[in-house]
C-alpha positions as CSV (number, residue, x, y, z in Angstrom):
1,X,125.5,106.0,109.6
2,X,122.2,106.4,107.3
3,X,119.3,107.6,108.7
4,X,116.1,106.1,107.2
5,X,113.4,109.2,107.4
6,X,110.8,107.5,105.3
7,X,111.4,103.3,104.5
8,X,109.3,103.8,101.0
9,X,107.1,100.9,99.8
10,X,109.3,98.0,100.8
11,X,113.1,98.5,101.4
12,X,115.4,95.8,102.7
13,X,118.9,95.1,102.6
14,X,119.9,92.9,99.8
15,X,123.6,91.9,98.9
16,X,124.0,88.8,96.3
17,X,122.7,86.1,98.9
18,X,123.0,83.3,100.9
19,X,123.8,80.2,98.5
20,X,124.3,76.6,99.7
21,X,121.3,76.1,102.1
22,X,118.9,75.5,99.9
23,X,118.6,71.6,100.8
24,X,117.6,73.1,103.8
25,X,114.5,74.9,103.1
26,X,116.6,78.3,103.2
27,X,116.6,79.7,100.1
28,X,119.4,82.5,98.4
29,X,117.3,85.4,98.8
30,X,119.9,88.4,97.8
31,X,119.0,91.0,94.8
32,X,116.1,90.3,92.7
33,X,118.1,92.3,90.1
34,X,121.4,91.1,90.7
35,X,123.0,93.0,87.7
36,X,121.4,96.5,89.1
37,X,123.1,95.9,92.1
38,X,126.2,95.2,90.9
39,X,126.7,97.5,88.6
40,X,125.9,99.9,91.3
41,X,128.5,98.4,93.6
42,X,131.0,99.1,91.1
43,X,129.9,102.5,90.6
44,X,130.5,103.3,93.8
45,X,133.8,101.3,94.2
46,X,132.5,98.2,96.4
47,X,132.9,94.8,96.1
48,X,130.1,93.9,93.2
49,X,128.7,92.1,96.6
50,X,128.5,94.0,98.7
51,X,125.2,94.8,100.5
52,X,122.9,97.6,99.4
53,X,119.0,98.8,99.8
54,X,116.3,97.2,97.3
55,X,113.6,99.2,97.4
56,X,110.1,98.2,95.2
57,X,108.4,101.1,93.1
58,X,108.9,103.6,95.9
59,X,112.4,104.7,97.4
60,X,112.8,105.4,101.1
61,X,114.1,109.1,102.9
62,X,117.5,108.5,103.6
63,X,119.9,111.1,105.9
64,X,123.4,110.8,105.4
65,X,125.7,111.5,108.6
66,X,128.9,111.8,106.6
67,X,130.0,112.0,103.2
68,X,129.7,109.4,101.3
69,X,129.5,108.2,97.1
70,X,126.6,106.7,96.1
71,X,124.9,105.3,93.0
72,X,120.7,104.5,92.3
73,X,120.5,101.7,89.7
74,X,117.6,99.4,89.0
75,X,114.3,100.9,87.5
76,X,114.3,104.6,86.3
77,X,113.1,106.8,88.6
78,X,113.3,110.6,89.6
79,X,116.2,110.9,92.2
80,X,116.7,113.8,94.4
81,X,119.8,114.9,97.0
82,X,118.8,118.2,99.1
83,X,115.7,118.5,96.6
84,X,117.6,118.8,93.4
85,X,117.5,115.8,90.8
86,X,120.4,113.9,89.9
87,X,121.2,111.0,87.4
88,X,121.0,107.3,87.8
89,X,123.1,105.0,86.9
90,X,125.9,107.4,88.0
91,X,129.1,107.4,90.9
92,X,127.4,110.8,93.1
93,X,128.3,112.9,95.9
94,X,126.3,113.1,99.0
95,X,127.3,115.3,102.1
96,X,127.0,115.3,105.6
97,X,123.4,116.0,106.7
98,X,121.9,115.9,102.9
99,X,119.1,114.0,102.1
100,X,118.9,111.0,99.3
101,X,114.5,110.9,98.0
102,X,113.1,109.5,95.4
103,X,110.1,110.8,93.2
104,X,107.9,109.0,90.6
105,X,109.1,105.7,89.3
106,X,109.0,105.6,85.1
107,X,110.0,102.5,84.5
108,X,110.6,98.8,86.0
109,X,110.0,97.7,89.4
110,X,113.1,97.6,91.7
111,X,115.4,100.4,92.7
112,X,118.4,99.7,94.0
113,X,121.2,102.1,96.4
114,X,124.5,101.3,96.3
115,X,126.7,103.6,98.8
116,X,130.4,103.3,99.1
117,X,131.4,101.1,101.8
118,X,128.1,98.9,101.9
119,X,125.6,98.9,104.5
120,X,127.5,97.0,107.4
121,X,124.8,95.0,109.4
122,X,125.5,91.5,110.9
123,X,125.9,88.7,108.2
124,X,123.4,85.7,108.6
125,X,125.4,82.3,106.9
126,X,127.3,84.4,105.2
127,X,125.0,86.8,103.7
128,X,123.5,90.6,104.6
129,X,120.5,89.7,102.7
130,X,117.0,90.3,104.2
131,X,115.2,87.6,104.4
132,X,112.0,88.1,106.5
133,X,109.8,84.6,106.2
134,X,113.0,83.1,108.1
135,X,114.2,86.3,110.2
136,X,117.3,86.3,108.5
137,X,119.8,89.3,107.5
138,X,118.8,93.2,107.1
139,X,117.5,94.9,110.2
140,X,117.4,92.0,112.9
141,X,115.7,89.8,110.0
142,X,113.2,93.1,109.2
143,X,112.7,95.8,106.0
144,X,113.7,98.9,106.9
145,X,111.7,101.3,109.1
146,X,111.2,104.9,109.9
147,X,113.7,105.8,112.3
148,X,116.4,102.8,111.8
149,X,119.8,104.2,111.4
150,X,122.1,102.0,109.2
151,X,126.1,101.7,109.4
152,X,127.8,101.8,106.8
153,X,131.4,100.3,106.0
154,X,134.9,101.8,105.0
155,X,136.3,102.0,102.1
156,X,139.4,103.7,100.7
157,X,139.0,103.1,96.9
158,X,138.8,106.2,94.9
159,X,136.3,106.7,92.7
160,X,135.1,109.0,89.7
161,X,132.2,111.2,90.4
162,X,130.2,111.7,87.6
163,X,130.8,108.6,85.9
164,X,127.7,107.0,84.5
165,X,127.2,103.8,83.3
166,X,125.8,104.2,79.2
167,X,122.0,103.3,78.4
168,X,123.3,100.5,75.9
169,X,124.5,98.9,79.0
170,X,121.8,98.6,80.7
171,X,118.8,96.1,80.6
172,X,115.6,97.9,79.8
173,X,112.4,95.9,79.3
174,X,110.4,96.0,76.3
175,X,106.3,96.4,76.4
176,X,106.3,92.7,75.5
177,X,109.0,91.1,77.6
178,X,110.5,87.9,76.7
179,X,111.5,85.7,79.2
180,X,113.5,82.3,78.2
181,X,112.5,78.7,79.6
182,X,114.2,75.7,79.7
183,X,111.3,72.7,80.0
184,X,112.0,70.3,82.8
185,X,111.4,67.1,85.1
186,X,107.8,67.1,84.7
187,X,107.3,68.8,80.9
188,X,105.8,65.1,80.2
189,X,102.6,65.8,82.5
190,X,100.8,68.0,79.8
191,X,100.0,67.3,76.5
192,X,101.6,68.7,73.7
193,X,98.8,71.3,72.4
194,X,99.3,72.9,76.2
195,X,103.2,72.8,75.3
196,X,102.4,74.7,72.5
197,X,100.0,77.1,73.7
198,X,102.1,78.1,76.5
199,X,104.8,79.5,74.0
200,X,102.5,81.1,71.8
201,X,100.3,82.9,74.2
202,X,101.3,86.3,75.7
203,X,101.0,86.4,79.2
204,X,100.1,89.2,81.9
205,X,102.3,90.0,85.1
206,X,99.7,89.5,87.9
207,X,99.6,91.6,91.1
208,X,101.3,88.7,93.5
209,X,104.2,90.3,92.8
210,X,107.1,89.7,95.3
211,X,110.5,88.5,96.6
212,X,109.0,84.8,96.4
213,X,107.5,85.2,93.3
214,X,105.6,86.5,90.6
215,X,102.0,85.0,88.9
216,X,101.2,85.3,85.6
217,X,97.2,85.3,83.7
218,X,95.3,85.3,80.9
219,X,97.0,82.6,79.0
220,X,95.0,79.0,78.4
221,X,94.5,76.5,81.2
222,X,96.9,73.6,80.3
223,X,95.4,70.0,79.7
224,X,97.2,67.3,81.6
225,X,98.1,64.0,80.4
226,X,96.0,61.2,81.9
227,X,97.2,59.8,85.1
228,X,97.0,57.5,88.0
229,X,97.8,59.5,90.3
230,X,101.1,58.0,92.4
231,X,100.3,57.2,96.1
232,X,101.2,60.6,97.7
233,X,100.1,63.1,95.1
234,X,96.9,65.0,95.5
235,X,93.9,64.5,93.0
236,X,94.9,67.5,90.9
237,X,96.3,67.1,88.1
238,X,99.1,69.6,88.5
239,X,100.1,67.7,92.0
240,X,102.7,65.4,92.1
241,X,104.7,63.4,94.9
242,X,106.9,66.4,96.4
243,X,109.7,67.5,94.6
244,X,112.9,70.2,94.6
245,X,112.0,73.3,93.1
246,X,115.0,75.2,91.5
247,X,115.8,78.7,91.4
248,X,113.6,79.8,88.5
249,X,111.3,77.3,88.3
250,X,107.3,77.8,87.1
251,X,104.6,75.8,89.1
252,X,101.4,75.9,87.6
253,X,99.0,75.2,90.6
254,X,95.4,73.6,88.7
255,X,97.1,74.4,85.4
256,X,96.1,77.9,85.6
257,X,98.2,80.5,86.4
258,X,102.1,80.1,86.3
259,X,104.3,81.2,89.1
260,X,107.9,81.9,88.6
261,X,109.8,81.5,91.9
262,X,112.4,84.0,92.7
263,X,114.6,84.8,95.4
264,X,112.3,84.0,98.6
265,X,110.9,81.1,97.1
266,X,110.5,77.7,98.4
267,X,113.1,75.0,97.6
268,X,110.3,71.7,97.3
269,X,106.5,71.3,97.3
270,X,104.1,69.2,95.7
271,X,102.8,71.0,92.2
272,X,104.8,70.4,88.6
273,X,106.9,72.8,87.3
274,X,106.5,72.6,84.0
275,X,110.2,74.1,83.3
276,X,112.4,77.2,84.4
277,X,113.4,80.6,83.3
278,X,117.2,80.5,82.8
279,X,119.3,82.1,84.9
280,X,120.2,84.7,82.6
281,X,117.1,86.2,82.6
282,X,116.0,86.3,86.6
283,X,116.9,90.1,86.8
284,X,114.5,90.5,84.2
285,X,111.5,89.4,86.4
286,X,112.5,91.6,89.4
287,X,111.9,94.7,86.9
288,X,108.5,93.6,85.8
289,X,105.4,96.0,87.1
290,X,101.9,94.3,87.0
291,X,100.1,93.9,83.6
292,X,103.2,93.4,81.5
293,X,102.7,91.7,78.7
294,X,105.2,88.9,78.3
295,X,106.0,86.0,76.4
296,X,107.9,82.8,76.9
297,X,110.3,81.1,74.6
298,X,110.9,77.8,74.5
299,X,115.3,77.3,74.8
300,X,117.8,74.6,74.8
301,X,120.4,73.9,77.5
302,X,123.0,74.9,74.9
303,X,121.0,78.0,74.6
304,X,120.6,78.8,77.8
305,X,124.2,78.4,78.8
306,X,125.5,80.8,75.8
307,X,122.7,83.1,77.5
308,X,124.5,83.0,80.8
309,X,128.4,83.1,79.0
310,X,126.4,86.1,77.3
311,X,125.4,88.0,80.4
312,X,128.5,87.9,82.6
313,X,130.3,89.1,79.8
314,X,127.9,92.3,79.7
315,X,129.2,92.6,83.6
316,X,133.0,92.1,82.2
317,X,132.1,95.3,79.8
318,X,130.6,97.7,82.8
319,X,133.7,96.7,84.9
320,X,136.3,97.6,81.7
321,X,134.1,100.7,81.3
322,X,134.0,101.8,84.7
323,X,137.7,100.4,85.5
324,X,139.5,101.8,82.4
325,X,140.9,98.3,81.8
């Protein structure tokens, strides 16, 4: 068992989510930074699924009740056991009775704790994830609190202790980040000197920050494309009959402020989405603070699937460098 002493900011239990319901109005939840999570997993010699603790800009007090390996990946921040400051990104020791904190964050967003064995709490169709809109997954359907004591799985995989994952392979953002967009259904609704502003214009992450998604400002209000509007759309011109929204997807409610929806998001609604960030660079958002500058870029679908082949290769090389094969 894990103790939690002190839950942080927000902590949850994430693993890699609950796919196939999203017809339903459930979405995947899972990881926000799927690739921190893994990689951590593998640190630590889990399944690259297995369920962990995401915890946003602040880690939580955690008391270990038996030995254990662990590994903090995610944003770079100052990690502690019994006081003393260890390294991220690396497989590490932790003893009966010591104590896992976390200090100030330095960069990115998300931490995330992967511990050998995986937090073992009652899976939810099929996933550990927390999801807490639909009480769903983590601590009967909650974040972590004060006081909650977490099991934790088996596991008889050996390990190496020490062994840290290199800075070229991880994903550090930039000062401007740039995330890539596939235009969609509804890229037709505004006219083309609004498609071209909203590439050319650097954007700012806003402060609605969270697991369902993240708004952006300061770019130009888009002009819409003349319309009757369809019998069941509102008078806006950024509503339309209701429609599926995909993982990935930015709404841009009045034509104002674009919203990317991530893991907690809802699957349909009744705004345009004027495109979607590829899959490839979803862990990117999860590691974006407030007031980053960022910039989108305008991608094929032949583009964005080389994107993806590109990025589950960059898994393939942490597993051969971790793995030794």
């Amino acid at each position: 068992m894990v103790t939690v002493l002190k839950h942080g900011l927000i902590t949850s239990i994430q693993d890699l989510g609950r796919p196939g319901y999203f017809h339903l109005g459930i979405p995947m939840s899972g990881a926000m930074d799927s690739f921190a999570l893994k990689a951590g997993n593998l640190l630590v010699g889990n399944d690259e699924g297995a369920a962990g603790l995401e915890a946003v800009f602040m880690g939580p007090h955690l008391m270990f009740n038996k030995d254990s390996v662990i590994a903090i990946t995610g944003a770079e921040i100052t990690v502690k056991i019994d006081g003393e400051e260890v390294p991220t990104w690396t497989a590490l020791e932790i003893k009966l009775g010591q104590v896992l904190s976390f200090g100030s964050i330095k960069s990115g967003a998300r931490i995330y704790i992967a511990i050998a064995g995986g937090i073992d709490v009652p899976k939810d169709l099929g996933s550990r994830s927390t999801y807490v809109i639909g009480s769903l997954g983590g601590v009967k359907g909650k974040v972590i609190a004060k006081g909650d004591s977490l099991a934790i799985g088996s596991t008889s995989n050996t390990v190496e202790i020490g062994k840290t994952i290199p800075e070229n392979l991880r994903r550090a953002t930039s000062e401007v980040t740039e995330l890539r967009v596939l235009p969609g259904l509804y890229w037709h609704r505004i006219k083309p000197s609004s498609q071209e502003r909203f590439f050319n214009d650097t954007w700012k992450v806003g402060l609605e920050i969270d697991r369902m998604g993240y708004r952006f400002k300061g770019g130009a209000k888009l002009e819409f494309v003349d319309r009757e509007p369809p019998f069941g759309a509102g008078s806006d011109p950024s509503n339309i009959v209701d429609s599926c929204y995909s993982y990935g997807s930015i709404q841009v409610p009045g034509g104002t402020e674009p919203i990317i929806l991530h893991r907690d998001a809802v699957s349909g609604g009744g705004y345009f989405t004027l495109g979607a960030v590829i899959s490839a660079d979803m862990d990117i958002i999860g590691q974006l603070p407030p007031n980053r500058s960022v910039k989108f870029v305008k991608v094929t679908m032949e583009e964005a699937l080389l994107a993806r082949k590109e990025r589950s290769e960059q898994l393939q090389i942490v597993k051969h460098f971790i793995y030794k094969i």
